[in-house]
C-alpha positions in Angstrom: -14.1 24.1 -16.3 -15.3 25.5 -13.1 -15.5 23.7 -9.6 -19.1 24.0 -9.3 -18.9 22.2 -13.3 -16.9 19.4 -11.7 -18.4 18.7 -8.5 -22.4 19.4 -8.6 -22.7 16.7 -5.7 -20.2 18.9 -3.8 -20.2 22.6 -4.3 -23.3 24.9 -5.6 -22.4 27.6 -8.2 -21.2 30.4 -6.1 -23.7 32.5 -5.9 -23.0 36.6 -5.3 -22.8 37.0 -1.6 -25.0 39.9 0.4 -24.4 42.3 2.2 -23.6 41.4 5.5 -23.7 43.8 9.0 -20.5 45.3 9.3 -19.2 45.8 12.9 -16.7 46.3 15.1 -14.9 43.7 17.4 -16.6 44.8 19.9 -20.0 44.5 18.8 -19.2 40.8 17.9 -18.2 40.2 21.2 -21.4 41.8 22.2 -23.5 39.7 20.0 -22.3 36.9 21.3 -22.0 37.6 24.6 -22.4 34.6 27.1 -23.7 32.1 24.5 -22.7 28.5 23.8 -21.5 28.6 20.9 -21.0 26.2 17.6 -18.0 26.9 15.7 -17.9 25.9 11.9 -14.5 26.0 10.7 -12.6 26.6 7.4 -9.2 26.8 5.8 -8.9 30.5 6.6 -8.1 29.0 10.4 -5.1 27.1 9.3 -3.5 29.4 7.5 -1.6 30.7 10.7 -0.3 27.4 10.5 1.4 27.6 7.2 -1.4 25.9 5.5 -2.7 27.7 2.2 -6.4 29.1 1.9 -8.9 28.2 -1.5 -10.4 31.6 -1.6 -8.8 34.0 1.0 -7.3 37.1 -0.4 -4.4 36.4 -3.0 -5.3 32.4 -3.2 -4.4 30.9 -6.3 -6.7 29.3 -8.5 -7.4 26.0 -7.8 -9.1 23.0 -9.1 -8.6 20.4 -7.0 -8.7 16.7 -7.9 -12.3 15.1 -8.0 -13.0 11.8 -7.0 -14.4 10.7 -10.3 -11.1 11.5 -11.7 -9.2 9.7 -9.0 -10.6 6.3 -9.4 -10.2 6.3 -13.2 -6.9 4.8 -13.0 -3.3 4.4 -12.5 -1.9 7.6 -13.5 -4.2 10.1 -12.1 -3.8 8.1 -8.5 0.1 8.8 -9.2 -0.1 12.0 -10.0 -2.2 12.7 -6.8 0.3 10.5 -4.4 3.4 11.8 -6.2 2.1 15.5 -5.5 0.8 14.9 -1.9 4.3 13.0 -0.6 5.9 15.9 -1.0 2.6 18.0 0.6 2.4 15.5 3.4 6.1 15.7 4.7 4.9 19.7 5.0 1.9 19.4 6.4 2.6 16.3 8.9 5.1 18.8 10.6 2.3 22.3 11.2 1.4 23.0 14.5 -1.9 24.7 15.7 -1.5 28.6 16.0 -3.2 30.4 18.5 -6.7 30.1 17.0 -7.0 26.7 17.6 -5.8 26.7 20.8 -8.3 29.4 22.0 -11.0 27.3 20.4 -10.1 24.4 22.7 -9.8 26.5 25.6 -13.0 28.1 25.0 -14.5 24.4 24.5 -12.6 23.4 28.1 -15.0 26.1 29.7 -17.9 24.6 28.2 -18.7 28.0 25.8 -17.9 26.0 22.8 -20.4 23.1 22.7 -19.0 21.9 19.2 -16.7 22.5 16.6 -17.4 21.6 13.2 -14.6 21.6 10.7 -14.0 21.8 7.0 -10.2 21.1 7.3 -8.5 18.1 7.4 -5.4 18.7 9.0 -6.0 17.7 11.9 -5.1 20.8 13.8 -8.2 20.9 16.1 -7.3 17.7 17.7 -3.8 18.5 18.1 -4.4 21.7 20.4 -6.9 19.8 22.4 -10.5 19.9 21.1 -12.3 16.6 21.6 -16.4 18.0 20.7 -15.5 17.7 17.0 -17.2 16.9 13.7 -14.6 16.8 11.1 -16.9 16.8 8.3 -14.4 15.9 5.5 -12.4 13.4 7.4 -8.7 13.3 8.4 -6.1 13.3 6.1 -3.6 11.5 8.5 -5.4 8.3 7.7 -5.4 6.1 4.2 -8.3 3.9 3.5 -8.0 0.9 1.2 -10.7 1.4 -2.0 -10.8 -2.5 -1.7 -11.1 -3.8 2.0 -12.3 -0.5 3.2 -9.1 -1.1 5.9 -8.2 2.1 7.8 -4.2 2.8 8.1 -1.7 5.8 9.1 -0.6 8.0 7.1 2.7 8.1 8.6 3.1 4.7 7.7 2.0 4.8 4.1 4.5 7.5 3.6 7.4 5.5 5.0 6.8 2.7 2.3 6.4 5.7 -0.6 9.9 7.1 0.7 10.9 3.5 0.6 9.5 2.9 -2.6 10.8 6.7 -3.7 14.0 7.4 -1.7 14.9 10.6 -3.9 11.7 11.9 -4.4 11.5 14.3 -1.5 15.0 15.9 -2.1 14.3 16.1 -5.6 10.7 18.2 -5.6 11.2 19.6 -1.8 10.9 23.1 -3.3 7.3 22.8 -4.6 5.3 25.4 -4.2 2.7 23.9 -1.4 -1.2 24.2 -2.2 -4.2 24.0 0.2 -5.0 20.0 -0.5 -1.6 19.1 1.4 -0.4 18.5 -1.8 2.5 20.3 -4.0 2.5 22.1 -7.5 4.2 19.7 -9.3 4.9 18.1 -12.9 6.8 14.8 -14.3 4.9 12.5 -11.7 5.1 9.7 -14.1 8.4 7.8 -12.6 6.5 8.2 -8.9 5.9 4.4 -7.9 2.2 4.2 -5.8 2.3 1.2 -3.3 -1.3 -0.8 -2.6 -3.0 -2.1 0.3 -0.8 -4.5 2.5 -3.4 -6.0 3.2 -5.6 -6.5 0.1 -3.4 -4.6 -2.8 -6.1 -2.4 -3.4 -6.3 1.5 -4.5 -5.1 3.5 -1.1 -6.9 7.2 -1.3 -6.6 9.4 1.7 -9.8 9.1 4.0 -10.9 12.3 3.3 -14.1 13.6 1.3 -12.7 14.6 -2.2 -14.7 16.8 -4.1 -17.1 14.7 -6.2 -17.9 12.7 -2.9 -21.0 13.3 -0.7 -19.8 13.9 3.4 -21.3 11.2 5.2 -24.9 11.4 6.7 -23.9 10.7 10.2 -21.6 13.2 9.9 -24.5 16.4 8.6 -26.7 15.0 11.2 -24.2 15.2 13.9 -23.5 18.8 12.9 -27.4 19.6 12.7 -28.6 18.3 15.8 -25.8 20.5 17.2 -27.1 23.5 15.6 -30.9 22.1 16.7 -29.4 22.0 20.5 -28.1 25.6 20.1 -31.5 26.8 19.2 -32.5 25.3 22.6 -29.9 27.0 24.1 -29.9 30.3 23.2 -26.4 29.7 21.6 -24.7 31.0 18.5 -23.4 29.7 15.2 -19.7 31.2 15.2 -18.0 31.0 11.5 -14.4 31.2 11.5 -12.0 31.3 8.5 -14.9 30.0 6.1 -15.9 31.6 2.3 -18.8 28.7 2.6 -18.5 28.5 -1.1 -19.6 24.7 -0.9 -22.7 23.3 0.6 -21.0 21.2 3.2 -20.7 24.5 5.3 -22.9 26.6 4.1 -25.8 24.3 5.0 -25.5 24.5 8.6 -25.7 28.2 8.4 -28.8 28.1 6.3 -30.1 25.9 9.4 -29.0 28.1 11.5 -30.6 31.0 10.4 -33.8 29.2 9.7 -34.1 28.1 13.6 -33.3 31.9 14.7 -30.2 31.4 15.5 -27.4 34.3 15.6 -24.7 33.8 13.0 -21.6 35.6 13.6 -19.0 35.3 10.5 -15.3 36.0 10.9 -13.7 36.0 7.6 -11.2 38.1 5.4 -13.4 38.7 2.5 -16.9 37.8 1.4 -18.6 34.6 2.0 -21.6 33.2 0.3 -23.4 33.3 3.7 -22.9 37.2 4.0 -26.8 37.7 3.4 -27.8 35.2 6.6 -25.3 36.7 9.3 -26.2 38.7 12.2 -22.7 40.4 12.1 -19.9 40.1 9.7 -16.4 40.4 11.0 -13.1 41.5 8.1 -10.5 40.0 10.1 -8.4 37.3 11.2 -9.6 34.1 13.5 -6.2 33.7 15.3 -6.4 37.5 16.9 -10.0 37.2 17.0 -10.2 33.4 19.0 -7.2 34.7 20.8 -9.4 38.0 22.2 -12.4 35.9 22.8 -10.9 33.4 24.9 -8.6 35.4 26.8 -5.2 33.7 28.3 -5.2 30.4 29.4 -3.2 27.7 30.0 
C-alpha cells in the first residue's frame, strides 16, 4: 500500500515534479540577494547529523507508522516504543551540523525572519534558532492520549530502560530509520509504561502521518509567507522533496503571492514546477556559503 493510500489527510499522491531552473550557486545567491528570507526545512538538513532522509538519493523504502494504526491497540504501540527506544538513545545524542548553525546565524542578523521545519529533532533549537514553527512537533516530548499531559522524553526513556534493562544492549545494532526509530523485529517481550499521571496511552508529541498539523501552526507559517510578500523576501527550501502537503503548501502560497522560491535539494521535489531557481546540492555547504563565518 502506498503512503499517499495510508495517509490522504497527510500526503497527496506524488505527483511528477517539473522542471525546475537549473543554476549555479551563484546565481542562487544572486536571486536571493539581500532578502529576508523564510526557510522551510526538511529531513535532507539533518542528515549531516546522522539522521536518515525519506526520499533523498539511496533512502530506503519506508512506510512509516500512521496514527490510525497506533491507537488501535497494545501491540502496535509496543512495536512503535520497542523500535523507537533504541532510535531515541541515537537520536537524543546528534548534534546540529553546520547547516543549522548557519541558519541561526543568518536568523541572528535578522535575514532569516522564520524557519519553518518539517523535522522533529529538534536540531534547530539546539544550534540557536528561536523564530521557529516546528510544524510537526518535537519528538523530545510524550504526550499522554488520556490527560493530554506534556512530559520529557528523557524521562520516559529512563522508565522504559527501567522497565527494559537489556533492551538497548540487545538491539543496539539496528539499522536506524528516519522516524528516530530502528528496523527491528521480535518486539513482543518489549514492556510499554503509561501515563504517571493518568495510565493512559503515551505517543510522542509529534504529527504522525494520518494526523492533520495543527491550524495555529499553518497559519503561523502563512502569515510568515504573507509578511515576506510585504517584504520583498524569499521562500528558501532546504533539504525538502515536499512530497507531503504540510510543506508543499507554503510553497504553493508562495508562489501565488509572487514570491521567489529558491529550492536546495539533492534530487527532484514535487515543488520543482513553482521555483524560481532549483539548486542539486547539499544545505550544510550551501547555508555554510550563504552565511559566511560567524561565531
Amino acid at each position: 500500500m502506498s503512503l499517499a493510500q495510508r495517509v490522504p489527510s497527510y500526503a497527496d499522491a506524488p505527483a511528477p515534479p517539473g522542471a525546475a531552473p537549473a543554476v549555479t550557486p551563484d546565481r542562487v545567491h544572486e536571486v536571493l540577494a539581500d532578502r529576508p528570507l523564510v526557510a522551510l526545512t526538511g529531513a535532507g538538513l539533518s542528515t549531516d547529523s546522522g539522521i536518515p532522509d525519506y526520499r533523498g538519493p539511496g533512502a530506503p523504502t519506508r512506510a512509516p507508522m500512521t496514527y490510525q494504526e497506533f491507537v488501535s491497540g497494545p501491540e502496535p504501540q509496543r512495536r512503535y516504543w520497542a523500535r523507537s527506544h533504541v532510535g531515541w538513545s541515537r537520536m537524543g545524542q546528534a548534534q546540529p551540523n553546520a547547516g543549522h548553525l548557519a541558519l541561526a546565524r543568518l536568523e541572528a542578523r535578522g535575514r532569516v525572519r522564520m524557519t519553518i521545519t518539517q523535522n522533529v529533532d529538534g536540531l534547530h533549537e539546539s544550534a540557536g534558532s528561536r523564530q521557529l514553527c516546528a510544524l510537526h512537533g518535537r519528538i523530545a516530548e510524550v504526550v499522554c492520549l488520556g490527560c493530554r499531559e506534556v512530559t520529557s522524553r528523557l524521562r520516559l526513556a529512563a522508565r522504559m530502560t527501567e522497565l527494559n534493562p537489556d533492551w538497548l544492549a540487545r538491539h543496539g545494532e539496528a539499522a536506524a530509520r528516519p522516524d528516530g526509530d530502528v528496523d527491528l523485529d521480535g518486539t513482543h517481550d518489549f514492556v510499554v509504561p503509561g501515563c504517571e499521571s493518568c495510565g493512559g496511552v503515551l505517543k510522542p508529541d509529534v504529527v504522525f502521518f494520518g494526523e492533520n498539523v495543527p491550524k495555529t501552526r499553518v497559519q503561523r507559517c502563512y502569515d510568515a509567507v504573507e509578511e515576506a510578500a510585504g517584504l520583498g523576501g524569499a521562500l528558501l527550501v532546504l533539504g525538502s522533496s515536499l512530497t507531503v502537503m504540510s510543506g508543499l503548501r507554503f510553497v504553493r502560497r508562495a508562489a501565488k503571492l509572487a514570491v521567489p522560491v529558491v529550492i536546495v535539494n539533492r534530487g527532484g521535489t514535487r515543488g520543482d514546477d513553482l521555483a524560481t531557481a532549483k539548486l542539486e546540492a547539499g544545505t550544510s555547504e550551501f547555508l555554510a556559503a550563504l552565511a559566511g563565518p560567524g561565531a
